[in-house]
Residue frames relative to the residue before (quaternion, step in Angstrom):
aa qw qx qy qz dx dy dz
X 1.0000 0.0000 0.0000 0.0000 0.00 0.00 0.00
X 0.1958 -0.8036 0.4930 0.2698 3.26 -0.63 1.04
X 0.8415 -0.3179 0.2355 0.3680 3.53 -1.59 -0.18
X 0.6907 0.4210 -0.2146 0.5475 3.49 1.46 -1.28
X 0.4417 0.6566 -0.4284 0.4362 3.83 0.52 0.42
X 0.7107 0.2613 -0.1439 0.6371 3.63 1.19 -1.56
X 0.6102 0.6639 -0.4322 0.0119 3.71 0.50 -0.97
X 0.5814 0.5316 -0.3203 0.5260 3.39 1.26 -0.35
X 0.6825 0.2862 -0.4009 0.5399 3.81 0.49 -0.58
X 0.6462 0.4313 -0.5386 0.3262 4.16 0.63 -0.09
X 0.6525 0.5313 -0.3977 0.3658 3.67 1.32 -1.05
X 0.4529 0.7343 -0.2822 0.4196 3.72 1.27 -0.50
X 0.7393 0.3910 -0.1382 0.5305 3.28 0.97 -1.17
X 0.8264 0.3107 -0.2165 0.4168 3.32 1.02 -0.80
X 0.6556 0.5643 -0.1540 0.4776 3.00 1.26 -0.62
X 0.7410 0.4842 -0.1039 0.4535 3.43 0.56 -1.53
X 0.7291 0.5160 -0.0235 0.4490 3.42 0.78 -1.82
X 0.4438 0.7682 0.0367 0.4600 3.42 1.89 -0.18
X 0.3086 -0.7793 0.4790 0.2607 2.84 0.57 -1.85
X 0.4284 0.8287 -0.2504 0.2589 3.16 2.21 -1.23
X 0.7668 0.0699 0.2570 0.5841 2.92 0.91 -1.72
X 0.1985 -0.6350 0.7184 0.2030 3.55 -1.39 0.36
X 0.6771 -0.5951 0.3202 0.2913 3.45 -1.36 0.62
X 0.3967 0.6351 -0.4382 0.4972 3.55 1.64 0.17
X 0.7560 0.2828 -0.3376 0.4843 3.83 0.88 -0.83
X 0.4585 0.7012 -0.3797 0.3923 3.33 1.27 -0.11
X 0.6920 0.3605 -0.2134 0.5879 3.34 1.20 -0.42
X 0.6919 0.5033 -0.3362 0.3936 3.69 0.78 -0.02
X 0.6147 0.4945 -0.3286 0.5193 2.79 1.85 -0.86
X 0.8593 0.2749 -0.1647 0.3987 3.46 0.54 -0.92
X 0.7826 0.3312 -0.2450 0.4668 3.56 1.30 0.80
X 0.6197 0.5048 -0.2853 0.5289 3.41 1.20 -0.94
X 0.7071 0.5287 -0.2330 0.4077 3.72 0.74 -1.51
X 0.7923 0.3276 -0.3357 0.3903 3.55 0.60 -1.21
X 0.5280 0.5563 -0.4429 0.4643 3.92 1.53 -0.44
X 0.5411 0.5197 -0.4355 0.4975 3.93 0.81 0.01
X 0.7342 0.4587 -0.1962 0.4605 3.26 0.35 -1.51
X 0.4049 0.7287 -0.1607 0.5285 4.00 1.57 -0.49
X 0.2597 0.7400 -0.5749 -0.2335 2.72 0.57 -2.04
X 0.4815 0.6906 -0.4898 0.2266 3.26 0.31 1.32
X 0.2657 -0.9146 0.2519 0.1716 3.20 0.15 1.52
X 0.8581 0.3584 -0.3275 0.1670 3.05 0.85 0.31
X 0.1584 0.6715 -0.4851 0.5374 2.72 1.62 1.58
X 0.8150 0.4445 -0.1909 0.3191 3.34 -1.73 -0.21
X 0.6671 0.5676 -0.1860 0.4452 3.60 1.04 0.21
X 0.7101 -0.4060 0.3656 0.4442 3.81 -0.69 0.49
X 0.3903 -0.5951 0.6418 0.2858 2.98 -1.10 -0.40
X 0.0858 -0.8480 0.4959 -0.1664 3.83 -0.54 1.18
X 0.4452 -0.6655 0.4755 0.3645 3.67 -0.22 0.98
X 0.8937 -0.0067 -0.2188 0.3915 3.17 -1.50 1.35
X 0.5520 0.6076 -0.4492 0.3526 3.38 1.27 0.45
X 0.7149 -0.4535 0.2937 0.4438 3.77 -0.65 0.64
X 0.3249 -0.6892 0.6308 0.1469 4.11 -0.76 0.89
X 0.2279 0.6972 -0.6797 0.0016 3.02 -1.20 1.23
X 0.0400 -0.8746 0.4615 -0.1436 3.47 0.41 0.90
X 0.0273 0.6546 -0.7401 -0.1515 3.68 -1.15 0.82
X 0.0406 -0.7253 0.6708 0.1497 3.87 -1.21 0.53
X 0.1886 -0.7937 0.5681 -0.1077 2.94 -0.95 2.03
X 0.4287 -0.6832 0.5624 0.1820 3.84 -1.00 1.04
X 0.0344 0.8327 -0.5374 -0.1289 3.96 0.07 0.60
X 0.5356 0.6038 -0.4060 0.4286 3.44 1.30 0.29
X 0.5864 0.7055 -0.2580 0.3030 3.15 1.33 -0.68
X 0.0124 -0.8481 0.5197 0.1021 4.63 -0.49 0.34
X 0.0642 -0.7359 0.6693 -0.0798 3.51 -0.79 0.75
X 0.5175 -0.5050 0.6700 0.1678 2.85 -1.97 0.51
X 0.1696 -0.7880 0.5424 0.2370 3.38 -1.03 0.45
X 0.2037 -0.8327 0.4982 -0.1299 3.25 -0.70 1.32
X 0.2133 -0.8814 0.3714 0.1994 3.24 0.44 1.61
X 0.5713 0.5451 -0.4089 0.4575 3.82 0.60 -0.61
X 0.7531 0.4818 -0.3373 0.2947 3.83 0.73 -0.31
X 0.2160 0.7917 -0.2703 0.5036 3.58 1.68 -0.12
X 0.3164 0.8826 -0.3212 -0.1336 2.66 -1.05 0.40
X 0.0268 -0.5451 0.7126 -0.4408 2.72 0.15 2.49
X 0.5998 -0.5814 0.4693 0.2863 2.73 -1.73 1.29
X 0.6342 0.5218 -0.3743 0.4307 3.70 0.23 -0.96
X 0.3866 -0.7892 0.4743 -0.0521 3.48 -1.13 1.43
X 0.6117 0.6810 -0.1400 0.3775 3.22 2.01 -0.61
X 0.2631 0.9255 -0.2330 0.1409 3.81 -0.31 1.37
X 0.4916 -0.6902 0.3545 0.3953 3.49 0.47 0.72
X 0.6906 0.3506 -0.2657 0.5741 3.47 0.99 -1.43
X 0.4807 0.6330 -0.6016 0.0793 3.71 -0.47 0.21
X 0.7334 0.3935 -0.2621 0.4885 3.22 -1.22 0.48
X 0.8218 0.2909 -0.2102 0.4425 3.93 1.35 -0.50
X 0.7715 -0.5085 0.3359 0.1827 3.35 -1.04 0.99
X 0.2237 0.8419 -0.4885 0.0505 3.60 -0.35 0.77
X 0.5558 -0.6078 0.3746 0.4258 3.47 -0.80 0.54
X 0.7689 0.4558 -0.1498 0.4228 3.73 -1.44 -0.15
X 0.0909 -0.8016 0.5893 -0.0436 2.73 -1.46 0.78
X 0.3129 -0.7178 0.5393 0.3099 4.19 -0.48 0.35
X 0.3626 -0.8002 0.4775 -0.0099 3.27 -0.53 1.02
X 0.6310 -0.1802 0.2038 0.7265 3.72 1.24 -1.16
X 0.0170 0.6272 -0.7366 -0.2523 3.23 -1.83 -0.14
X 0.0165 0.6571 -0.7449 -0.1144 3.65 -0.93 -0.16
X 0.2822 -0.7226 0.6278 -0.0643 2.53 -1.93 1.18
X 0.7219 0.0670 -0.0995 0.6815 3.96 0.11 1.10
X 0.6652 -0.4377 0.3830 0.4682 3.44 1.12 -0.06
X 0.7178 0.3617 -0.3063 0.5100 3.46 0.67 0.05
X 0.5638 -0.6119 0.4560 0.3159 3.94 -1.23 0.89
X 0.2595 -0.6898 0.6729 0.0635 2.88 -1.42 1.47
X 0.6994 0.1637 -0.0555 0.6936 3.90 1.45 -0.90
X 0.2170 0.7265 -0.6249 -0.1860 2.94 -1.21 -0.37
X 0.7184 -0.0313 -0.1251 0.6836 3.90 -0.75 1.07
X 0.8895 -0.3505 0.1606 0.2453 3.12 -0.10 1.20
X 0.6899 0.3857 -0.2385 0.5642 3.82 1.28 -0.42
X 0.4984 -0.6598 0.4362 0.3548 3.63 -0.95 0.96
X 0.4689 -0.7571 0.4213 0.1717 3.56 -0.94 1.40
């Protein structure tokens, strides 16, 4: 399991669950900042009639176990195994079209 599979349910826990952050910087940190830093402009940005969809929809109510064999990157190897984390990715889409959906690559 790779790092981007848990990173939202670890930054959630640490970050969110805290106080650290509210889920506005949660998105700057992990979307607005690195599509600058990228320079790819059209990432990192609101959402905006007729402008390209890139959208993750995430369940923060949601908890799981992490379970490395379920992932699904080949690699199997993880700090978080075996522990509980909040949240849950729900879809991404990418230009508007599904990259996941409920969890399985679309």
């Amino acid at each position: 399991m790779t790092g981007l599979e848990t990173a939202l349910r670890v930054v959630q826990r640490a970050m969110v669950e805290t106080g650290l952050l509210d889920w506005a910087g949660v998105a700057d940190r992990m979307s607005v900042r690195p599509a600058r830093i990228g320079r790819l402009t059209g990432h990192g940005h609101s959402l905006t009639p007729g402008a390209p969809g890139h959208l993750t929809l995430y369940d923060p109510a949601a908890a799981a176990e992490v379970v490395t064999p379920a992932g699904a990157s080949k690699s199997r190897n993880t700090p978080f195994a075996g522990m509980e984390l909040p949240g849950r990715v729900v879809a991404t889409f990418l230009r508007g079209v599904p990259a996941v959906l409920d969890g399985k690559l679309a």
